[in-house]
KETI-658738 format. One record per atom (N, C-alpha, C): x, y, z. Coordinates in steps of 0.001 Angstrom, whole numbers, plus 500000, padded with zeros to 6 digits. Layout:
REM KETI-658738
XYZ;...
***
This chain:
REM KETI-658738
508002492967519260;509140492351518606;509694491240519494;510043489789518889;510044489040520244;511958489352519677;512164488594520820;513990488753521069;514992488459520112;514167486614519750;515164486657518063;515047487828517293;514345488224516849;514455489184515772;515223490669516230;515085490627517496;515611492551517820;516705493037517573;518086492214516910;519212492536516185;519119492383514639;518129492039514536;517859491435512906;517470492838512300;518099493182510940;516762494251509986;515869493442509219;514783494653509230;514259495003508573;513962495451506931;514119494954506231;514599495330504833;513176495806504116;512600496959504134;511335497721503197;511974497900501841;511440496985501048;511371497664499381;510279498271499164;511036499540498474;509452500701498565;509587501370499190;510102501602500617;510407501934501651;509909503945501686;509978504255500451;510153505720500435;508468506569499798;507610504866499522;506506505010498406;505752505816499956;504688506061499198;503143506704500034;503106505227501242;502611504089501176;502322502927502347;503644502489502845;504733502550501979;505848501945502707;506593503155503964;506493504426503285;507051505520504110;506963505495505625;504943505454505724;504289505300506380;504791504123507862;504612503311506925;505014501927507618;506369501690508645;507643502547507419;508933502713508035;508725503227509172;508237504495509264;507979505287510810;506903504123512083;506182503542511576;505646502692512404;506715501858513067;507435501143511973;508865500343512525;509505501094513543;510190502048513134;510789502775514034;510582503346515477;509609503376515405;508787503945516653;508518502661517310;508698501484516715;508562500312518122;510284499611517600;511158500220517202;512447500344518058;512522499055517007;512041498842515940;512933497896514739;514035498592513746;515292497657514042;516437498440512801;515712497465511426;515898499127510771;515391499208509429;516156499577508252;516544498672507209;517496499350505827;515653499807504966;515972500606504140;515352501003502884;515592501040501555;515285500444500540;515367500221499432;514471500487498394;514604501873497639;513441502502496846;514216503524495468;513675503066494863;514570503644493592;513930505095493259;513598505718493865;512521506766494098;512121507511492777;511347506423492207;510754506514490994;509705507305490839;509159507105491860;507184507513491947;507341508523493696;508753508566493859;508717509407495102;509960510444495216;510448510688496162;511344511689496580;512466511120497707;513384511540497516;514704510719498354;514397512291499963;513557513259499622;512754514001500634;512321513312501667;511311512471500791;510820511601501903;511423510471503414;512451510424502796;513396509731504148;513326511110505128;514497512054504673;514314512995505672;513100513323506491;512075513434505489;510818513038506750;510355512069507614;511107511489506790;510938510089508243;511634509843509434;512790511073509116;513852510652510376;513460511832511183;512604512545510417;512801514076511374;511570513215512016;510417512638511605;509368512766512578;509420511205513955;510611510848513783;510968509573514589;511984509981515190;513149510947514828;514104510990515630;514840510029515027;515269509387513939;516027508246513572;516889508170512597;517480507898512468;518477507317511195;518271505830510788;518392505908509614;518426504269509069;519212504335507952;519513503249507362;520062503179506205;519388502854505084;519522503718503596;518510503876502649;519411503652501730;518879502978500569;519612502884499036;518281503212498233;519208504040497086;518155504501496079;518778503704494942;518392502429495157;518135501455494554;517400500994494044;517157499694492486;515830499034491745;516219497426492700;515411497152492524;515301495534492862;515598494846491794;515337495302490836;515355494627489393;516853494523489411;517913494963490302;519223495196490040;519750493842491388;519861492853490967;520077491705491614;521856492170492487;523045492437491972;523728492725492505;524033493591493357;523137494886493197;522753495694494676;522292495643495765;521097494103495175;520019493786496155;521316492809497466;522283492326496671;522744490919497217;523995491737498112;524414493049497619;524964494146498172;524385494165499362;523247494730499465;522724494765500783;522251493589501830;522217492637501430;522105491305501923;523121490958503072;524585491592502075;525903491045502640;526176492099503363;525670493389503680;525621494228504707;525519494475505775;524094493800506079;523016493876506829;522229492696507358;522326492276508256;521917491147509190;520200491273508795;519649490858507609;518228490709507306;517551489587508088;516132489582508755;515641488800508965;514110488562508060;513957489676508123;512702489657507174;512425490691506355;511539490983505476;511441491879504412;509838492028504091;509508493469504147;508220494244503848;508586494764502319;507843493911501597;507642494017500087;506807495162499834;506918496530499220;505977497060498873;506468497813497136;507717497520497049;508087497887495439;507530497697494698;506422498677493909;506040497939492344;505606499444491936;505101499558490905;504090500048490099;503089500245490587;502039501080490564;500476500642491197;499366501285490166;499771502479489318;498769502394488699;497632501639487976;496053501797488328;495496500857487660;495388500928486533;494971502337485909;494638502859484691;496334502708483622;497332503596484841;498430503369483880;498994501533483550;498812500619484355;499317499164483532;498284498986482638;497337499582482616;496838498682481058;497283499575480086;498104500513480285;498679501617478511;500427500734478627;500804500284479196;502333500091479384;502314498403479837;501692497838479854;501362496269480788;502976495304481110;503608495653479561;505074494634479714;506158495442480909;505820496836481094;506510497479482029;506282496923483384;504610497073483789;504049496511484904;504623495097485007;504456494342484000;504682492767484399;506539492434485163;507114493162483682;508563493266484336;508744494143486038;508370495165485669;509181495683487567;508227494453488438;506826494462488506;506104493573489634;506512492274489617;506302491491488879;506863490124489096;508601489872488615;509052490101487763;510566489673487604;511176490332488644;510763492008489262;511749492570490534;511046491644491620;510168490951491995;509456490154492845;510570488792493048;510494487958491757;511358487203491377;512204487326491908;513058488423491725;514682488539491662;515281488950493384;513747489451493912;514072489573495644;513929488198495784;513027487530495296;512901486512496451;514054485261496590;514587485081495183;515829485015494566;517174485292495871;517522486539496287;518149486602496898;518054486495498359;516584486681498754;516302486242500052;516620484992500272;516204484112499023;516870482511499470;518367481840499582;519309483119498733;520688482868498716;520730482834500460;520265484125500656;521076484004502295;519317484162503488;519294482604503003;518326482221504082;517565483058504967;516604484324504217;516207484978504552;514388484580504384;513471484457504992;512137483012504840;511113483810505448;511238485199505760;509611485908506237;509610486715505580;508465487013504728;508234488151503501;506807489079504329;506275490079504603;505438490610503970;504916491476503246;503756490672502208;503821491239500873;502879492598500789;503225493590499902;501838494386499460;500799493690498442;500022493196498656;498831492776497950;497941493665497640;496455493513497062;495798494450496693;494329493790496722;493492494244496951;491892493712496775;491789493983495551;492267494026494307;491984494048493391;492334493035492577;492768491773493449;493149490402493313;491854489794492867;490790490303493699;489198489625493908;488131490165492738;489131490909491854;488159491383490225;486843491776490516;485588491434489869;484534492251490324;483545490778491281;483651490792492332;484272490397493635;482013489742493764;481960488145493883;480409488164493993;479707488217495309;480751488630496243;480325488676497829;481249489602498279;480045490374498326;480105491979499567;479215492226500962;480317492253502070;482019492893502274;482866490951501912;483795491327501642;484565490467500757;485666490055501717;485338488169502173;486241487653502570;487482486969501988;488666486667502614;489506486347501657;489302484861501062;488337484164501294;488153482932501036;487117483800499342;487068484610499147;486030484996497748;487154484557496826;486781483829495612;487366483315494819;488079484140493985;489055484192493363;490258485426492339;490453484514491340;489754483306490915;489988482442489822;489378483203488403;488303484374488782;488150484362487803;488345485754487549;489739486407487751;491094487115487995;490330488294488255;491456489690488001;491238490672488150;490951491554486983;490487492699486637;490157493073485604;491301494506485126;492246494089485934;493124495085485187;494806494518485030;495543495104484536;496892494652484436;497537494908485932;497587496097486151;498141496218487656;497408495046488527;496936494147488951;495621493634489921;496157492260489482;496705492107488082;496712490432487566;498339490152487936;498935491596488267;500418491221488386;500428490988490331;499638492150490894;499327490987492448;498893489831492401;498248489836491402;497554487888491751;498744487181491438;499464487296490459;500443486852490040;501497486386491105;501793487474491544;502786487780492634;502550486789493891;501414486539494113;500419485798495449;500558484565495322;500469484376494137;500921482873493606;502586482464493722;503077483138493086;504434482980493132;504992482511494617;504606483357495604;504827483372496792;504190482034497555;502915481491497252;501967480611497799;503126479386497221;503131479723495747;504315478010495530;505460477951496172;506097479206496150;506998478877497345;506969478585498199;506475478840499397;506091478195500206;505732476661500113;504577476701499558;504736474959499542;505942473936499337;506499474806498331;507791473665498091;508900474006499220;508796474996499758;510099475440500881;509369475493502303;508454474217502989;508108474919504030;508542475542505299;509973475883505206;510198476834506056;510053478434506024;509448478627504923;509162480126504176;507602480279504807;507514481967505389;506602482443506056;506584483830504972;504609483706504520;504603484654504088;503097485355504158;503158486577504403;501918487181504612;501273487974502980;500152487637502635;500000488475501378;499008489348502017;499010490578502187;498198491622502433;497010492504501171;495988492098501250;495220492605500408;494648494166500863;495051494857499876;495146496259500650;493604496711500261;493008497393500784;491753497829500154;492088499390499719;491795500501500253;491994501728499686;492666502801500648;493783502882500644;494473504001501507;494694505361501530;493643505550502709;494277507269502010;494631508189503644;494552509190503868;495115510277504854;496448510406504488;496749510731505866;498724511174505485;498605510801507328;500317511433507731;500687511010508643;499934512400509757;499374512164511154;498821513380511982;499982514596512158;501273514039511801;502061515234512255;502132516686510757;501317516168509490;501290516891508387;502546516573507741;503971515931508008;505194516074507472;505413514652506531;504388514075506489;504154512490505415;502921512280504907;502769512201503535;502110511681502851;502183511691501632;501027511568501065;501289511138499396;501415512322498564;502525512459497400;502435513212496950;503315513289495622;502480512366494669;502831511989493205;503319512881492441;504342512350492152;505417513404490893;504336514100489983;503519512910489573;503074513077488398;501515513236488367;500848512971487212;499099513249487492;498694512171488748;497771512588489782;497508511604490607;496716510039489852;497264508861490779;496373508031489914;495154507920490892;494931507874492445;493999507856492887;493142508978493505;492387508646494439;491116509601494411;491574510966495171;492143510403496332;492146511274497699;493484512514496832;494644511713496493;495307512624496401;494718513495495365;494282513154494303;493900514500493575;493305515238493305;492345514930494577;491254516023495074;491671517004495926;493039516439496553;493964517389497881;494116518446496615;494521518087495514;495589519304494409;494319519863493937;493190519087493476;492367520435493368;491759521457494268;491594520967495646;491967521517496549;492727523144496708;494027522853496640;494983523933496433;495149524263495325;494325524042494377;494200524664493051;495063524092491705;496345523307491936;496575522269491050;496183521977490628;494773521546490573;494033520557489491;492678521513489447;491962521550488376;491125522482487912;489758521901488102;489780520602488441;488608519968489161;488599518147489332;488077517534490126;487834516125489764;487643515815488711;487413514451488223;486829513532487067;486503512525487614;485050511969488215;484361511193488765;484381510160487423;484956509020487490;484666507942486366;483424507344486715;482400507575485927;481201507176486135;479919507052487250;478978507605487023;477830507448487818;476673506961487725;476705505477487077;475856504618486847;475973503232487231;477041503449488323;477161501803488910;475750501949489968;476018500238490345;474614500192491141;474895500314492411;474900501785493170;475042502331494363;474314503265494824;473991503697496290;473418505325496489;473251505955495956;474404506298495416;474515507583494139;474793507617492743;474849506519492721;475671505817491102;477563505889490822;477548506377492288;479298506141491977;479724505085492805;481080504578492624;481564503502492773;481852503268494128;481964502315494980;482180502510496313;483207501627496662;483945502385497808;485129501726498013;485603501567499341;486090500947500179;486777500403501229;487959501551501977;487449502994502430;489091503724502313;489634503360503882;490822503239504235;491402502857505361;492666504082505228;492449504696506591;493609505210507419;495083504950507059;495974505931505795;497383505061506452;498138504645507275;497659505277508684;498548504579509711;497545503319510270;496659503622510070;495931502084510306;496807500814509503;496873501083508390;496987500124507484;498579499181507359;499320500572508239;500638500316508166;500968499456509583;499953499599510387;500429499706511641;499734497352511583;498923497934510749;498658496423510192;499945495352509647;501050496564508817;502162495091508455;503205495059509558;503031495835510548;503441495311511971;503013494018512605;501641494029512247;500958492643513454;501260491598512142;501362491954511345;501292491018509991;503178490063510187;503860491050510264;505651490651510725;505446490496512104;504903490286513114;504905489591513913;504326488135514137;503129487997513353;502327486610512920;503380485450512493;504352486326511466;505181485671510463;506208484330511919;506370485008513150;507138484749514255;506859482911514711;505137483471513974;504501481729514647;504586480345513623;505344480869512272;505349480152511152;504508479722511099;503263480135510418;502323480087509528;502479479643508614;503334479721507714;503436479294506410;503005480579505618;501626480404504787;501390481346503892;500426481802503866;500007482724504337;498623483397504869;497845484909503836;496913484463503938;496241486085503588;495274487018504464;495616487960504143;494659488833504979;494155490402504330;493202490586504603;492337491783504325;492627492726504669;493248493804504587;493395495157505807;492335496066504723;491274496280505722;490612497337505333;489203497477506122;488439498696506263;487542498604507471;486143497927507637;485836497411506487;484350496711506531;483794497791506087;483695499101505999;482993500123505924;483304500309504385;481860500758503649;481981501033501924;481960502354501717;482337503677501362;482097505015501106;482357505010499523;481178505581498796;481230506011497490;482021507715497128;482489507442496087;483332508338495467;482365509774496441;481572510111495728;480600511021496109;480477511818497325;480815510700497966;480379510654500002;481737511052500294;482835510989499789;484444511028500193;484958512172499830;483949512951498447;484482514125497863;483367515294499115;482286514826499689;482011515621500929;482675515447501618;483426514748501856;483771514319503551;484977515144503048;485830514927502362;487160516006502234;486775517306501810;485440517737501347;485051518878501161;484766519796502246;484478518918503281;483877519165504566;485096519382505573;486800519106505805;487818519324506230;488337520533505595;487982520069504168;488798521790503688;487540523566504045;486549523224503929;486076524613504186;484809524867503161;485200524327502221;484035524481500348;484020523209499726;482644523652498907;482860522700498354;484031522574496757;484114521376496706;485313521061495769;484588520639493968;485216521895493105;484723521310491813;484818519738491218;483962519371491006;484078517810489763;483245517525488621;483273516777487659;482547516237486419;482256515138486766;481507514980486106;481162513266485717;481680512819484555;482751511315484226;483679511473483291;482442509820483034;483526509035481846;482755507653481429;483612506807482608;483070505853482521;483934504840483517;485291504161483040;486664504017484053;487424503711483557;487416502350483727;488134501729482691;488223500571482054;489036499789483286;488806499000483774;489035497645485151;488374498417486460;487719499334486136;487192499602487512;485523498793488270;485455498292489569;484734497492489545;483443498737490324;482458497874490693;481244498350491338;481664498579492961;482249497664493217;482395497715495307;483231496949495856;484722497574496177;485467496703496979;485597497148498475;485001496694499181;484600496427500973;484913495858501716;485506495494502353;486608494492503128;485893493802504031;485852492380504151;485839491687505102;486798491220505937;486711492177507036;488273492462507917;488567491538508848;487559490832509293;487611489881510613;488637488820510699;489075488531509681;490264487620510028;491444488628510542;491791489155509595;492725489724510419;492796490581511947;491483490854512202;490723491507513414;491196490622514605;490818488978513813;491315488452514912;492396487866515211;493394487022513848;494281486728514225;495686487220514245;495675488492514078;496424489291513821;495983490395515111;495379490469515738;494736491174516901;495192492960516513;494587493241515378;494407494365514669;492978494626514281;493217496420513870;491668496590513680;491429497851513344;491411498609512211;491804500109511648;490151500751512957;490906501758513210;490548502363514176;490149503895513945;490893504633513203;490393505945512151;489409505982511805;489101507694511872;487603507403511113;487851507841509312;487229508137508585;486870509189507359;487063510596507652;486547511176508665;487306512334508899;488643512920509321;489408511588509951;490289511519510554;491299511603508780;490993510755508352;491803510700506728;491826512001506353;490878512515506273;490229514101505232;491262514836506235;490939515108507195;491737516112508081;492886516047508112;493724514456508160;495546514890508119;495843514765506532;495076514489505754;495554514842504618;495228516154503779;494428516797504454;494628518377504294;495620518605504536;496066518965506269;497316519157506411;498426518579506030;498636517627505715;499407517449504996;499717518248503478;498515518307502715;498605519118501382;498786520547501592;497910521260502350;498427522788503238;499765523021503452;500939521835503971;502202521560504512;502744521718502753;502586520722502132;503761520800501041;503074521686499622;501852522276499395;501504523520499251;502073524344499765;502610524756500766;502779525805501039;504602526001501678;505044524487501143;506602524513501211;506676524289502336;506037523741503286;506432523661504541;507093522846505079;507324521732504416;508081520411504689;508986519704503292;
***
């Protein structure tokens, strides 16, 4: 943290989600004051308390929408902001294409309406949650950020990051004192090593890891592998999974970059490494003890063949570099599911 900033907050929208939670405790632990802002839609106002118990910290949290411009500007006039870790939205892939005007409104108009007030009170370093699903079904694998997104993404959730990337890129141009990082996330999964953080959806899981943890502990009565006829090893789909504290520990070096005014940058966080559905339901099969029931379902609709990260930019100029392995994921996100299975946190 260089010196200007060490009286400044921190402002996380999202702050309470599965990557933002994560992230908060990263902040904290290198001694950044942090507000939180999460309408704890898709989470638990629980989840703070876990964040303070496993840091030792207090911060200040609103269970707040963004979409709510006079709360946002509430906290503005509070709190000495210097910069802001965007991670508020929606993320289902499957769920924005049944609901899309929902997705479009919270992701881009609550997008809008922060950035809106960041400019009332001259607030000019953003970083964003992005998604590799910006890069649609992507013609170069492992996938640098120079791979073209012109010819978009194939789902509603994926077209409202591209969306969002843009929004942010014109700003910048027309304001060049605005610093902004768009982070293309590839696939996150584990929980935190202490078992007392991680993901753990109100509702049906939308991705892989978590809802194999619940069938796991018996919640869920088995997987549903969407398809096994892509062109891979095994015929299932392969994907990019990264460490959450890797990933988080990434929009650290990412808000520090912001320091050198850059302007408007992108970057990849994810490991270069591809693991198919298949290979991931051993590898967490292989932490828990048995193997884990699944089907083979049809393929869901925007899902692509292989998103794989081409990490090296950020490797280097960001002097980051996910460091976790696949087992390392499987293993704290057992414990973690063992932990709130069994009421422990």
């Amino acid at each position: 943290m260089t010196t200007s900033s060490q009286n400044k907050f921190v402002l996380v929208t999202g702050g309470a989600g599965y990557i933002g939670s994560h992230t908060v405790v990263e902040l904290l632990n290198k001694d950044y004051n942090v507000v939180v802002v999460d309408n704890v839609s898709a989470t638990s106002q629980d989840t703070i308390h876990r964040i303070e118990k496993i840091t030792n910290k207090k911060f200040p949290f609103f269970p707040w929408d963004i979409l709510d411009g006079p709360a946002l500007r509430d906290i503005f006039n509070q709190f000495d902001i210097g910069s802001v870790i965007h991670f508020a939205a929606l993320k289902g892939v499957g769920e924005s294409g049944q609901i899309p005007l929902a997705y479009y409104h919270n992701n881009i108009t609550g997008t809008i309406n922060l950035l809106q007030v960041m400019k009332e009170f001259n607030v000019k370093n953003i970083v964003f949650s992005s998604s590799a699903t910006v890069y649609g079904e992507p013609p170069i694998i492992p996938i640098p950020e120079t791979c073209p997104t012109a010819s978009g993404p194939t789902n509603t959730y994926g077209r409202t990051k591209l969306f969002v990337e843009h929004i942010i890129r014109d700003l910048c141009t027309a304001e060049q004192d605005w610093n902004a990082a768009l982070l293309r996330y590839f696939n996150p999964a584990g929980a935190h090593p202490s078992g007392m953080l991680g993901e753990n959806p109100s509702g049906v899981p939308n991705n892989l890891m978590p809802y194999l943890a619940q069938v796991a502990v018996g919640k869920r009565e088995e997987l549903c592998i969407f398809g096994d006829d892509y062109k891979s090893k095994d015929g299932t789909a392969i994907r990019d999974y990264i460490h959450i504290v890797d990933l988080s520990i990434g929009h650290l070096a990412a808000l520090e970059k912001l320091n050198e005014n850059p302007g408007c940058i992108e970057y990849n966080l994810g490991t270069g490494q591809g693991t198919t559905v298949l290979e991931m339901v051993s590898a967490f099969s292989k932490a828990v003890g048995r193997d884990l029931p699944y089907k083979i379902c049809p393929r869901r609709a925007g899902d692509v063949t292989n998103l794989t990260a081409d990490p090296r930019k950020a490797n280097k100029e960001l002097n980051w570099k996910a460091e976790l392995t696949l087992d390392d994921m499987c293993q704290s996100l057992w414990k973690w599911q063992t932990n709130v299975a069994n009421g422990v946190v």
